[in-house]
mmCIF file as Biopython writes it, N, C-alpha, C and O atoms, coordinates in Angstrom:
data_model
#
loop_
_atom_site.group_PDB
_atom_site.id
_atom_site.type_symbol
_atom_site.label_atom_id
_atom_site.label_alt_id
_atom_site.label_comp_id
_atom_site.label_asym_id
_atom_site.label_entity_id
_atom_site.label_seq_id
_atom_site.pdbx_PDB_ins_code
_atom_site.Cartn_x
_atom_site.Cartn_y
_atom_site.Cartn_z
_atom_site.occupancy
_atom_site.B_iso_or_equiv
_atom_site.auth_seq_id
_atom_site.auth_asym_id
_atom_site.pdbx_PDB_model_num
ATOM 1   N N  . UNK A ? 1  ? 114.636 -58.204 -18.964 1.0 0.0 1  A 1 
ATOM 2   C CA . UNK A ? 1  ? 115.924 -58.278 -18.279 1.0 0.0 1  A 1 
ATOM 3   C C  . UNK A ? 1  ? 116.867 -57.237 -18.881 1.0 0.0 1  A 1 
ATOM 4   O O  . UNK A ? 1  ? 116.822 -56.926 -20.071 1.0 0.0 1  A 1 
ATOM 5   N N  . UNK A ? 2  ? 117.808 -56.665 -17.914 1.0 0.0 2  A 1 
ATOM 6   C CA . UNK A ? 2  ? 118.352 -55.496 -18.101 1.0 0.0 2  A 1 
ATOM 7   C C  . UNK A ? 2  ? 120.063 -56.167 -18.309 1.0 0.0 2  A 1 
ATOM 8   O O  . UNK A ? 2  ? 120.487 -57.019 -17.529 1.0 0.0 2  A 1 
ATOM 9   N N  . UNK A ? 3  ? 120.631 -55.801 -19.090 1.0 0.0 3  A 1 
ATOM 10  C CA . UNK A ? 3  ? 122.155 -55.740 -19.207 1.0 0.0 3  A 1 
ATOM 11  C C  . UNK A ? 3  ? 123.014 -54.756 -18.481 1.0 0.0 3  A 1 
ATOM 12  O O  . UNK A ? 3  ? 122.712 -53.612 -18.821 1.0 0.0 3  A 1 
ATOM 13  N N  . UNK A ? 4  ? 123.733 -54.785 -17.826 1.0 0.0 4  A 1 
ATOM 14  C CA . UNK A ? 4  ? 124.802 -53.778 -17.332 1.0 0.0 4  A 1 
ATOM 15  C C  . UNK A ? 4  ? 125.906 -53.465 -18.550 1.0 0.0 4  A 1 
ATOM 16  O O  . UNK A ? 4  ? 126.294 -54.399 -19.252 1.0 0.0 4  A 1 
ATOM 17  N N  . UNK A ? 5  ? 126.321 -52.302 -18.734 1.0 0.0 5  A 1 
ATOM 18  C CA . UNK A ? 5  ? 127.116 -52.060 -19.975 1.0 0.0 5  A 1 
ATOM 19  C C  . UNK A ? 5  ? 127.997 -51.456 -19.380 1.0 0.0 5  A 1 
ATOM 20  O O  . UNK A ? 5  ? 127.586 -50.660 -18.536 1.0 0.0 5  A 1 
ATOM 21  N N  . UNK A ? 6  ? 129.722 -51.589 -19.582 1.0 0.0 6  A 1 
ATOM 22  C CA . UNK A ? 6  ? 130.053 -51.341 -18.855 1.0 0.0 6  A 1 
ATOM 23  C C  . UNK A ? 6  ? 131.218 -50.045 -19.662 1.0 0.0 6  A 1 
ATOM 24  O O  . UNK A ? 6  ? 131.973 -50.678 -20.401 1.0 0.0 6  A 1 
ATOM 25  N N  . UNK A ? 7  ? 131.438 -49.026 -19.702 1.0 0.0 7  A 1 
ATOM 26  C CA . UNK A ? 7  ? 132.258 -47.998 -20.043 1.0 0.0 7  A 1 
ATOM 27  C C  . UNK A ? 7  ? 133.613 -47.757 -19.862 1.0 0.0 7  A 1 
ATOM 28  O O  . UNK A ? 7  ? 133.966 -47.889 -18.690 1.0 0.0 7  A 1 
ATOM 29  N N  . UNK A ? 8  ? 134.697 -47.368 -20.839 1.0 0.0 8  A 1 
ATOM 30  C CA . UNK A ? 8  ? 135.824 -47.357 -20.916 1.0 0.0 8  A 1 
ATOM 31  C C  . UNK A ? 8  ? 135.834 -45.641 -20.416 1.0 0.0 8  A 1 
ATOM 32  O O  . UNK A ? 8  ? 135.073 -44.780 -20.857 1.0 0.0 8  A 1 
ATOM 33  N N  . UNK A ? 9  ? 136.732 -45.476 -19.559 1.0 0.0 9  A 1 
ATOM 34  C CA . UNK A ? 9  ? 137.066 -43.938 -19.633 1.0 0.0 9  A 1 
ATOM 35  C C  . UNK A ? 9  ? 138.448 -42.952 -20.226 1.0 0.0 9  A 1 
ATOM 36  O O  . UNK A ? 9  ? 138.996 -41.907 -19.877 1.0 0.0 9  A 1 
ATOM 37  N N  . UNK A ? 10 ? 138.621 -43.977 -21.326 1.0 0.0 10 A 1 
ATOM 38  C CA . UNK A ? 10 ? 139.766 -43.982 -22.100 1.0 0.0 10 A 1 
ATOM 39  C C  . UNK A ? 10 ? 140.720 -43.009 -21.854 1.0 0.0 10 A 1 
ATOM 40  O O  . UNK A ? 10 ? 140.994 -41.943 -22.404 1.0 0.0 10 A 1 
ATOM 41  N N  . UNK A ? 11 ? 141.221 -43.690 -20.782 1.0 0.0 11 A 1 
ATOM 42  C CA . UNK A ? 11 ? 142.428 -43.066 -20.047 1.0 0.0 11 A 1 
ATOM 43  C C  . UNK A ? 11 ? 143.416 -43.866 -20.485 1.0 0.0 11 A 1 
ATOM 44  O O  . UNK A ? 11 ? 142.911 -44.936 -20.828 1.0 0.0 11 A 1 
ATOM 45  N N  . UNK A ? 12 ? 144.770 -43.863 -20.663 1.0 0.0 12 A 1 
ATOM 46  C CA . UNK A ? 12 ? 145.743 -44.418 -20.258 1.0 0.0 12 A 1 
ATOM 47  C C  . UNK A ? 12 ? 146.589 -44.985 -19.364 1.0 0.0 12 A 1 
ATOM 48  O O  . UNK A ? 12 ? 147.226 -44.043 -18.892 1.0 0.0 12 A 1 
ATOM 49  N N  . UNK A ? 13 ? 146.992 -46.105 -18.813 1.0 0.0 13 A 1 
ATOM 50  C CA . UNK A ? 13 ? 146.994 -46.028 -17.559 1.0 0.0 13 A 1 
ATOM 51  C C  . UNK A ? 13 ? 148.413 -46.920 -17.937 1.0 0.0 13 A 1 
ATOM 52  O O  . UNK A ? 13 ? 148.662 -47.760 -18.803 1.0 0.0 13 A 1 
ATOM 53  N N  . UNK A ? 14 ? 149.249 -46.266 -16.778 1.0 0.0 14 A 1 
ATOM 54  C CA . UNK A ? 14 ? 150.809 -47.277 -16.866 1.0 0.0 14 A 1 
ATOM 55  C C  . UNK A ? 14 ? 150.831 -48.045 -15.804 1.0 0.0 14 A 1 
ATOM 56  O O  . UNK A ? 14 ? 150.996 -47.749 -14.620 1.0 0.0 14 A 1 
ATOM 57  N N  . UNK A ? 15 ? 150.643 -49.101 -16.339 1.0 0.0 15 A 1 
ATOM 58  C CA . UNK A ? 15 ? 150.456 -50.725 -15.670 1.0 0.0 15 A 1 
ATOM 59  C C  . UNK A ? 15 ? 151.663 -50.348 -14.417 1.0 0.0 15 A 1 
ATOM 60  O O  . UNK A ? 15 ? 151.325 -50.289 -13.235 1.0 0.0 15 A 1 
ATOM 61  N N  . UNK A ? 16 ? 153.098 -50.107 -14.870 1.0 0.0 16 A 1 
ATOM 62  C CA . UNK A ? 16 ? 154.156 -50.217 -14.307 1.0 0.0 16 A 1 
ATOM 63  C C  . UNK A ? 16 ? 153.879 -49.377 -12.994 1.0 0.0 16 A 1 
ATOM 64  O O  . UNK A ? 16 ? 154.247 -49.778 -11.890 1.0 0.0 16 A 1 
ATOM 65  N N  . UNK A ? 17 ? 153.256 -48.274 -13.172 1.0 0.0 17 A 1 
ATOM 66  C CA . UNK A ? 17 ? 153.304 -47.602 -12.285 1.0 0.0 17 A 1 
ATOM 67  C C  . UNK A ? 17 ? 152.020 -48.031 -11.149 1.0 0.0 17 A 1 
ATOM 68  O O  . UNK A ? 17 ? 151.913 -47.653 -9.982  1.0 0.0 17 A 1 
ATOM 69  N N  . UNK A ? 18 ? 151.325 -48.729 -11.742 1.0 0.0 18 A 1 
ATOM 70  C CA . UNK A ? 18 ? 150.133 -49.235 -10.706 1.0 0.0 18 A 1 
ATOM 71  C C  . UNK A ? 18 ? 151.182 -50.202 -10.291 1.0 0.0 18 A 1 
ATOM 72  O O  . UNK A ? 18 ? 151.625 -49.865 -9.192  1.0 0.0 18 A 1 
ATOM 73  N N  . UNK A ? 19 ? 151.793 -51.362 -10.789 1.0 0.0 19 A 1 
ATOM 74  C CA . UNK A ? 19 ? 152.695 -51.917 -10.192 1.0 0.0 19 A 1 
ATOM 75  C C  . UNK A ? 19 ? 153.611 -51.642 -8.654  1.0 0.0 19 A 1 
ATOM 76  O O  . UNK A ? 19 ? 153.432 -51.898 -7.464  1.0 0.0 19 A 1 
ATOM 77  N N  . UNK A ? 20 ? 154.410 -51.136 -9.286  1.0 0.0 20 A 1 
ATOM 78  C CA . UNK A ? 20 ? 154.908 -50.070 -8.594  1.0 0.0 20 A 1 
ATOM 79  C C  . UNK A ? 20 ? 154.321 -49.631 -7.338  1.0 0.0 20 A 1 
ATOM 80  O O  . UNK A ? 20 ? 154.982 -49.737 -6.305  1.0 0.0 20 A 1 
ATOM 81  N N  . UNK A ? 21 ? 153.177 -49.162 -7.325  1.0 0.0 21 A 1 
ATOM 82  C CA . UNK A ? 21 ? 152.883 -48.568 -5.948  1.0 0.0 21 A 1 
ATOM 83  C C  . UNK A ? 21 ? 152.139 -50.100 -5.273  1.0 0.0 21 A 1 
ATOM 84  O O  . UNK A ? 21 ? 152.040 -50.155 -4.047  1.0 0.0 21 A 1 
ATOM 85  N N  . UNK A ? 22 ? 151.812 -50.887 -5.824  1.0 0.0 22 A 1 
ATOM 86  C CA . UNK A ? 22 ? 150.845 -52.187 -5.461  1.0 0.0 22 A 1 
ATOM 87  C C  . UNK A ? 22 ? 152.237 -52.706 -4.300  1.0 0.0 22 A 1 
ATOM 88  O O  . UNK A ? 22 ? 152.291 -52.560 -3.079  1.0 0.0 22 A 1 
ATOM 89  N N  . UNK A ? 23 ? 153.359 -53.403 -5.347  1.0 0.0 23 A 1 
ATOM 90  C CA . UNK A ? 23 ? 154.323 -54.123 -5.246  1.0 0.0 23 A 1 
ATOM 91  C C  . UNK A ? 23 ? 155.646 -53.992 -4.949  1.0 0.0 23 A 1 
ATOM 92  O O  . UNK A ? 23 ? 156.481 -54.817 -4.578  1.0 0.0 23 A 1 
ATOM 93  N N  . UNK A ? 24 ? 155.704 -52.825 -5.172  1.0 0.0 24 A 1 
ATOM 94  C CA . UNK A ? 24 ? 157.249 -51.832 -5.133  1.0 0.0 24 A 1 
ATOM 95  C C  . UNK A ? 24 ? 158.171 -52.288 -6.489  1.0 0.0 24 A 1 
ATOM 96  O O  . UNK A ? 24 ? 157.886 -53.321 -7.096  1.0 0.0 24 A 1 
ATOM 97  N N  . UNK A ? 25 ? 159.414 -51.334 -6.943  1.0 0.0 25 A 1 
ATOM 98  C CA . UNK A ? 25 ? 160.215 -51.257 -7.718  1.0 0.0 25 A 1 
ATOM 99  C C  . UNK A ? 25 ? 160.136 -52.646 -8.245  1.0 0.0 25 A 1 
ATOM 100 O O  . UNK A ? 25 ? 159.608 -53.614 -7.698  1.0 0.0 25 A 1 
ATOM 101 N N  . UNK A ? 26 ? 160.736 -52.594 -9.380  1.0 0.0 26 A 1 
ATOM 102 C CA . UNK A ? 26 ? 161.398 -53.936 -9.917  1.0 0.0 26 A 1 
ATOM 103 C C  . UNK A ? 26 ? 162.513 -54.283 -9.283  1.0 0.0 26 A 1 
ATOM 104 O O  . UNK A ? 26 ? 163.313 -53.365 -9.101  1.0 0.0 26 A 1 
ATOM 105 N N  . UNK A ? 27 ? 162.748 -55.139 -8.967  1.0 0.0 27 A 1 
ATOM 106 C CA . UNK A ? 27 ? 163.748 -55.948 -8.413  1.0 0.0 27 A 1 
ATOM 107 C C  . UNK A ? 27 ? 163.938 -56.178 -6.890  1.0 0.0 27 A 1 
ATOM 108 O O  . UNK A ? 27 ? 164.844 -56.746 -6.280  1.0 0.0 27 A 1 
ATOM 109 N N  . UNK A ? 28 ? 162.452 -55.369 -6.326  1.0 0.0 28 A 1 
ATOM 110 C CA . UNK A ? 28 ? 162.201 -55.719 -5.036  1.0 0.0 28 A 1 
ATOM 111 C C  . UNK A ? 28 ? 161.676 -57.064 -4.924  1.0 0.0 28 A 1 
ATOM 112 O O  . UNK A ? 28 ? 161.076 -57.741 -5.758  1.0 0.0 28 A 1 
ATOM 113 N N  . UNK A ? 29 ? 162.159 -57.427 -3.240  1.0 0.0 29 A 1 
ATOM 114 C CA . UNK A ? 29 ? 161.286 -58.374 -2.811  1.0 0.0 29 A 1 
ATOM 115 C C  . UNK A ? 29 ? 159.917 -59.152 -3.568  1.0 0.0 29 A 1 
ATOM 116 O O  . UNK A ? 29 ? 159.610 -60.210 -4.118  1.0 0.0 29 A 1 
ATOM 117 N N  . UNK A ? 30 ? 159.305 -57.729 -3.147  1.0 0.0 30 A 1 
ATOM 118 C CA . UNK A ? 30 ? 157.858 -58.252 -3.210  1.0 0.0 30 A 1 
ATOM 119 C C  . UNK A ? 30 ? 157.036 -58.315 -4.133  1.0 0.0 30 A 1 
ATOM 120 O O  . UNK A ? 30 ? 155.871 -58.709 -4.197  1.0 0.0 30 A 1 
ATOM 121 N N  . UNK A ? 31 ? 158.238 -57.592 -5.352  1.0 0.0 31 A 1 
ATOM 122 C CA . UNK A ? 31 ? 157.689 -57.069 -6.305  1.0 0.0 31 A 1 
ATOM 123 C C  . UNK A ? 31 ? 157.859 -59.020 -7.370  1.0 0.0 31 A 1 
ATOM 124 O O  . UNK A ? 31 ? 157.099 -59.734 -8.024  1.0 0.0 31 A 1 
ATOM 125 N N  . UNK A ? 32 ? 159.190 -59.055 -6.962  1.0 0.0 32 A 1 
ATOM 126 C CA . UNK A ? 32 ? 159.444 -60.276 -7.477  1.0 0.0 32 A 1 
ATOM 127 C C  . UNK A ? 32 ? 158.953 -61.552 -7.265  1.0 0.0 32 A 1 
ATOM 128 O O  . UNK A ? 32 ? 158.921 -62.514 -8.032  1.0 0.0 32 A 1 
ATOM 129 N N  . UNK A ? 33 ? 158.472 -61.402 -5.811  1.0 0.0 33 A 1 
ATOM 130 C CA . UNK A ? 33 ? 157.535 -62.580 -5.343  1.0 0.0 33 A 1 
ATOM 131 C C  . UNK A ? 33 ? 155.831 -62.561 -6.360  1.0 0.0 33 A 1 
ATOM 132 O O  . UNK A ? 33 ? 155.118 -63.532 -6.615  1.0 0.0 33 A 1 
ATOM 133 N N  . UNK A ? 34 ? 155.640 -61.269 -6.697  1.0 0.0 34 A 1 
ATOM 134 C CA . UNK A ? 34 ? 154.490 -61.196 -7.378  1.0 0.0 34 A 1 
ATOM 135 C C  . UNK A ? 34 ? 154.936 -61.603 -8.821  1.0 0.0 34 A 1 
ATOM 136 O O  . UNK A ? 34 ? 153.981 -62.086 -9.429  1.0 0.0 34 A 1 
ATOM 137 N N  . UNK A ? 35 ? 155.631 -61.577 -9.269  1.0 0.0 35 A 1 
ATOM 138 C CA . UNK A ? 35 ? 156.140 -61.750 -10.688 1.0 0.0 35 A 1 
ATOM 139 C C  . UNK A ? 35 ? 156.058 -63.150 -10.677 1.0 0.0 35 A 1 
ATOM 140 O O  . UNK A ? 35 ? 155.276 -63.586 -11.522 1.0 0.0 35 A 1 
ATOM 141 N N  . UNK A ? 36 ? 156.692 -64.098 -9.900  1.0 0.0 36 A 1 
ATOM 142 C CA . UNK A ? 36 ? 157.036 -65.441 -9.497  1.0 0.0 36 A 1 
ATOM 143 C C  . UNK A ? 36 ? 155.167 -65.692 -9.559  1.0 0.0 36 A 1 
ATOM 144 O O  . UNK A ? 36 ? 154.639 -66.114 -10.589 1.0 0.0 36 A 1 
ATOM 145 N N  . UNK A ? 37 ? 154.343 -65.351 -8.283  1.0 0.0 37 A 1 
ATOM 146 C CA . UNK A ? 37 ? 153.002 -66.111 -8.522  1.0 0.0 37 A 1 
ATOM 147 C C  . UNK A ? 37 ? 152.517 -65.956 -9.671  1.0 0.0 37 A 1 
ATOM 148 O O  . UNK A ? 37 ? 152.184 -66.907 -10.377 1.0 0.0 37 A 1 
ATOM 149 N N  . UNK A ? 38 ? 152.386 -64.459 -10.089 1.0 0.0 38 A 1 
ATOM 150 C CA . UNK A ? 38 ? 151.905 -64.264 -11.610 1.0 0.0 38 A 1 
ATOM 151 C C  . UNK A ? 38 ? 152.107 -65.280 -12.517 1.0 0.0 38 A 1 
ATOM 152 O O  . UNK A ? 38 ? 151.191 -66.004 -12.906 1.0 0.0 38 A 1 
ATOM 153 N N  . UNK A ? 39 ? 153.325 -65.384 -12.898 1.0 0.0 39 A 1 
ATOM 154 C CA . UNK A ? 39 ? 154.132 -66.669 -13.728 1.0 0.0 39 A 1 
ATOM 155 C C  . UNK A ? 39 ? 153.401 -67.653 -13.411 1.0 0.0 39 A 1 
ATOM 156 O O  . UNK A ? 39 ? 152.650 -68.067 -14.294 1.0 0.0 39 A 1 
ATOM 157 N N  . UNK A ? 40 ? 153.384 -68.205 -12.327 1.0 0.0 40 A 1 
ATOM 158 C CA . UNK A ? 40 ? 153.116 -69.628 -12.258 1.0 0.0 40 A 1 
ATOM 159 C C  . UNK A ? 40 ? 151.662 -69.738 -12.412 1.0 0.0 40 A 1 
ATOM 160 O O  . UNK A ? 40 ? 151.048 -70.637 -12.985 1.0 0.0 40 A 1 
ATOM 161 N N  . UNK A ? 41 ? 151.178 -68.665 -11.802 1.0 0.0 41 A 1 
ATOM 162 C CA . UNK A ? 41 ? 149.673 -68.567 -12.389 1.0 0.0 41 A 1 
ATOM 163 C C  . UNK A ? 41 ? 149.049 -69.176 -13.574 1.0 0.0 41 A 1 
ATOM 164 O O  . UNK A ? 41 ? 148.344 -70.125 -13.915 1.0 0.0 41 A 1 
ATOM 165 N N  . UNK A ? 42 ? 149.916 -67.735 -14.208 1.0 0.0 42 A 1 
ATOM 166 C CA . UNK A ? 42 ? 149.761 -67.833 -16.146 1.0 0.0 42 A 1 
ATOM 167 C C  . UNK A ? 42 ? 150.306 -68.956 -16.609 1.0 0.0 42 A 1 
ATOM 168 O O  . UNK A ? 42 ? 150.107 -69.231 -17.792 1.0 0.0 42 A 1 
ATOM 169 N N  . UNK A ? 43 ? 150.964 -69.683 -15.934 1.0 0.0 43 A 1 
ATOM 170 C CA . UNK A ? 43 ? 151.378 -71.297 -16.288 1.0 0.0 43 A 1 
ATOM 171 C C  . UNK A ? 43 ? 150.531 -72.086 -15.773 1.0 0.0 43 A 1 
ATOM 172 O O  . UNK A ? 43 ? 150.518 -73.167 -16.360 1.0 0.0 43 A 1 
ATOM 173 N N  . UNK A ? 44 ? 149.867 -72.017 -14.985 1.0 0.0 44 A 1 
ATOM 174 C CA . UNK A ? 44 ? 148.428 -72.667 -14.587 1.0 0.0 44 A 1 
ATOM 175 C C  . UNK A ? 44 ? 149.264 -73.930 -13.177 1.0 0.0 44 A 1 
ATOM 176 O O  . UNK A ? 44 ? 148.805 -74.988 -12.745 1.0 0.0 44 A 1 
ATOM 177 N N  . UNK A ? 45 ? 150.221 -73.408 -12.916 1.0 0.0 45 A 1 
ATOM 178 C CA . UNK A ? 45 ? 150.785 -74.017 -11.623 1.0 0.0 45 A 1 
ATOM 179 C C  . UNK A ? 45 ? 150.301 -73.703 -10.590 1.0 0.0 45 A 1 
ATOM 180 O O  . UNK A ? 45 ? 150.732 -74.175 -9.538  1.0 0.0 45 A 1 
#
């Protein structure tokens, strides 16, 4: 049996800015509605 290994391409990557284009600005809408599920997520709500 074979393992899959899986590789870093040690980039840097700014979360905010993947954000950002996912969700829009901070203090948008939708951006905040994602912040809100996130939260409650990570609170296990």
């Amino acid at each position: 049996m074979q393992t899959k290994k899986h590789t870093n391409n040690h980039q840097i990557v700014d979360y905010d800015a993947v954000l950002d284009a996912k969700f829009g600005k901070v203090g948008t809408q939708e951006r905040e509605a994602f912040r809100r599920e996130a939260y409650a997520y990570y609170m296990g709500k």
